[in-house]
Steps between C-alpha positions, in 0.01 A plus 500: 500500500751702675396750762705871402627527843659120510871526388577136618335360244790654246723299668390153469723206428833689482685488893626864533680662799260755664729808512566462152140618405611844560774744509647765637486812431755801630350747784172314464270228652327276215225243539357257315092327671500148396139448636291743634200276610241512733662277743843550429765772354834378392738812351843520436731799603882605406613783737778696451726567763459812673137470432223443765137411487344768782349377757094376457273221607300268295163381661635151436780258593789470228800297517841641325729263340889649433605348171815712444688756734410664868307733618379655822105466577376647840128368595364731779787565740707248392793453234640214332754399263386236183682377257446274168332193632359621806156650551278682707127527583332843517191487732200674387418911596882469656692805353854355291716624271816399279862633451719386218846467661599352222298422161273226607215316347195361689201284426200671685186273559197671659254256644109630457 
């Protein structure tokens, strides 16, 4: 039986391209949670540009995946550039946020 909060399971024996599970919408940030476990939360995000995800901190570690575009992503003091490919670890109770400089999408996978 399949657990309501397990998405993964949908997608099963087909190969797929992750940043086609969702898309974007205009002036708005989308997301799609794949799994939303007790160990483990894997969701999906398309981010306009011009958008920005304010800043906050998560009581766990999470590692961001670009799949498509760039954006801007400042952890603490500090600001970096990623791009589709690249990623970036969030430590936990560190204050980050997001800028769209252009519509990106991210994979976002928060480790309990």
């Amino acid at each position: 039986m399949k657990p309501e909060n397990d998405q993964l399971l949908d997608l099963v024996g087909d190969p797929f391209e992750l940043d086609d599970l969702l898309a974007y919408q205009e002036g708005a940030i989308v997301s799609r949670t794949l799994v939303d476990s007790e160990a483990v939360t894997l969701t999906i995000f398309a981010v306009d540009e011009e958008q920005t995800i304010s800043e906050h901190s998560a009581p766990h570690e999470a590692l961001l995946q670009v799949l498509d575009g760039t954006a801007t992503v400042s952890i603490a003091d500090e600001t970096y550039e990623v791009e589709a490919g690249e990623g970036i670890v969030f430590p936990p109770d560190v204050p980050h946020a997001l800028a769209a400089d252009e519509r990106f999408k991210m994979l976002l996978t928060m480790i309990r």
